[in-house]
N, C-alpha and C positions, 0 to 999 in steps of 0.2 A: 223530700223533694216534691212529689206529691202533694199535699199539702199545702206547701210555699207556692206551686202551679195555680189549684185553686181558687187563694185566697189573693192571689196577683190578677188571675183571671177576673174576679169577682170584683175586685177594689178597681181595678182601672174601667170596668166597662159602667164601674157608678160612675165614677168622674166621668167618661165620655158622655154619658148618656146626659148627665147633668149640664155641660158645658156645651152640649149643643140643645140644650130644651132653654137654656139662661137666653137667648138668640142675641147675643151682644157680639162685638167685635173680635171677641176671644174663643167665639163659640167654635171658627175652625179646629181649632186644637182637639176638639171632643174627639176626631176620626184618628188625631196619632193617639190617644187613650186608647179610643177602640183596637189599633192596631197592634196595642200592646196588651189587649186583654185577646184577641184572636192568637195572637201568639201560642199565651200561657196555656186557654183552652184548647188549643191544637196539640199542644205539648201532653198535658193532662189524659187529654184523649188518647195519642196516643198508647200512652205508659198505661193505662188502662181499659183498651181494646174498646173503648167506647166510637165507634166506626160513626155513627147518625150523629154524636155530637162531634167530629171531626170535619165531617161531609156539610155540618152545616157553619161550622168557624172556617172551613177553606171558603166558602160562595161567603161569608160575613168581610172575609180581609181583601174580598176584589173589592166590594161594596166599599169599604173603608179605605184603600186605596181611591176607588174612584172619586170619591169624598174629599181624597186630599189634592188628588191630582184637580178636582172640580173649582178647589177653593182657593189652592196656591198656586198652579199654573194657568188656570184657564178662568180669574174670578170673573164673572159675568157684569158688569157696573150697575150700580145700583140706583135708582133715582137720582139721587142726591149727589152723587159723584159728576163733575166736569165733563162734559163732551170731548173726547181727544181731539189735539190742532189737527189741521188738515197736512199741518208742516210736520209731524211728526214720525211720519213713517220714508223722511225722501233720505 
């Protein structure tokens, strides 16, 4: 189990890390990778008393929340994107 924690830890925070340095349209998705490698290290950590790398995947998965909640509730618009109508919020 151990092991499987890891090597889940290790594989998904390549893909996030990768998916948000790619800076394309898909690069949101990099923060639920992260959120799934904060998991597994948390999980790891624990089952092996490893405390500092715990202390630093719990402040990692607010980060990574904030990441998601930054991109899919709250996306900021981007140049290129439409000005909203004025009729859109009545």
């Amino acid at each position: 189990m151990l092991l499987l924690l890891e090597w889940l830890g290790c594989i998904t925070g390549i893909v996030g890390s990768t998916m948000l340095a790619a800076n394309t349209a898909a690069s949101r998705w990099g923060f639920a990778w992260y959120l799934a490698s904060n998991v597994s290290w948390i999980g790891f950590g624990v089952a092996t008393q490893a405390w500092g790398l715990v202390t630093m995947q719990l402040a990692f998965t607010g980060v990574s929340v904030f990441g998601l909640v930054r991109w899919f509730a709250h996306r900021p618009r981007r140049p290129h994107d439409p000005a909203p109508s004025p009729h859109a919020y009545r």
